[in-house]
N, C-alpha and C positions, 0 to 999 in steps of 0.2 A: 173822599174825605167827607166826613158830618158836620153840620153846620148847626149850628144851636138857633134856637126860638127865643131866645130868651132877647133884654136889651140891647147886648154889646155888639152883635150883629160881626162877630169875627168866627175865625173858623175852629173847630174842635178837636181839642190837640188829646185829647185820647182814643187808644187803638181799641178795636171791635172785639175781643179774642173768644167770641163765642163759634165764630167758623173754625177757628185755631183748637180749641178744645174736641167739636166735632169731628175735625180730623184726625189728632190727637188718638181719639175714643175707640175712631174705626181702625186707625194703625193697632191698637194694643190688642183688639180683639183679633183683626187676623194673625198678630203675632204667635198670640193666646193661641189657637187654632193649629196653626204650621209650625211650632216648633216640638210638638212631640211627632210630631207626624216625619219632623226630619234625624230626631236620634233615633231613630227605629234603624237598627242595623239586624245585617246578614250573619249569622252565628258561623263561624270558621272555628274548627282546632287545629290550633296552629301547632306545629311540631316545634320540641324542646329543644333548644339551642344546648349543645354541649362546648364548655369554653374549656377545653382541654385541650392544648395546645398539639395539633400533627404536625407531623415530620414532613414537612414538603419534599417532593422526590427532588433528585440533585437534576441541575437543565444537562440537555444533551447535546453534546456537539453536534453542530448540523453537517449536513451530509451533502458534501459536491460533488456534482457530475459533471463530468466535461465532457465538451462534443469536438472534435474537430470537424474541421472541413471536410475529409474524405471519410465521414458517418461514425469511424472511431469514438467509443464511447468506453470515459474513465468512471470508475466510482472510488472517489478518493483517491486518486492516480493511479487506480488499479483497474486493468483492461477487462472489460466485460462485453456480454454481447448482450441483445436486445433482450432473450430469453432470460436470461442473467440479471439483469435491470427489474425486471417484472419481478422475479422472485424475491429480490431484495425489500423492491420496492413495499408489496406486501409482506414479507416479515418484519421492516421498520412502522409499518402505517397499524398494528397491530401493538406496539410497544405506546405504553403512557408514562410520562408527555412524550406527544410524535413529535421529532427532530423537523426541524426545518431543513428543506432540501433548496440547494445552491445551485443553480444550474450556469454554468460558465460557458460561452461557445463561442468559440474562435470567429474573430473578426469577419474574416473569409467562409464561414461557414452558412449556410444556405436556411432562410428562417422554419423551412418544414422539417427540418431535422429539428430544431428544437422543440419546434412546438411537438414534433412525435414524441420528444423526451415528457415533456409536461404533461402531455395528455396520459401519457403512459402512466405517470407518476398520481395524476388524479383520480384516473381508471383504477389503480389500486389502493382509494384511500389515504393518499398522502393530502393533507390539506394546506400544508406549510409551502408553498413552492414559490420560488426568486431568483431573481436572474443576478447576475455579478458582473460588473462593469467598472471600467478604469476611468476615473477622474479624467477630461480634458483641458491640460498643463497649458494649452495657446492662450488662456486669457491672461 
């Protein structure tokens, strides 16, 4: 705070504002500066948007395999073998949109049999794969 010379010998109730304007001065100028320097953009052609409404495909029922216990293997309750499965597998994993595949496996059934169903099922391009399980009614 400044103190005056003068008589009254109290203190000087006006503010300095010449540091205020010098900073003021130097904020505008590097404003001045860096703001063309930040609309400087990357030139992109962007591709035209067409608002014509397409026909979205209809979904597709997803497709369950069941495994039993003794390696049995359904597609859609219908008995297949492993070779059987693979070929399916990639003619559905070739269709757009790819159906979700269900895989269902008996209680009793040993976890590398499924997983061979899965891997199988990924091995050809299936990307949709789930497993099916029964709610636990004990709580």
């Amino acid at each position: 705070m400044a103190f005056s010379s003068g008589g009254s010998g109290g203190a000087m109730a006006d503010i300095n504002v010449t540091p205020l304007v010098d900073v003021m001065l130097v904020l505008l100028i590097i404003f001045m500066i860096t703001a063309p320097l930040m609309t400087h953009k990357v030139k992109v052609d962007l591709p035209e948007a067409n608002l014509e409404k397409k026909q979205e495909p209809l979904p597709t029922p997803p497709i369950t395999v069941a495994v039993q216990d003794d390696g049995s293997l359904f597609w859609n309750d219908e008995p297949v073998t492993k070779e059987m499965l693979e070929s399916r597998f990639s003619v559905e994993a070739q269709k757009t949109p790819q159906p979700q595949v269900n895989v269902r496996g008996d209680k009793t059934t040993k976890y590398r049999i499924v997983n061979d169903v899965v891997k199988t099922a990924q091995a050809q391009g299936m990307r949709k794969v789930g497993f099916v399980t029964v709610r636990d009614r004990s709580n």
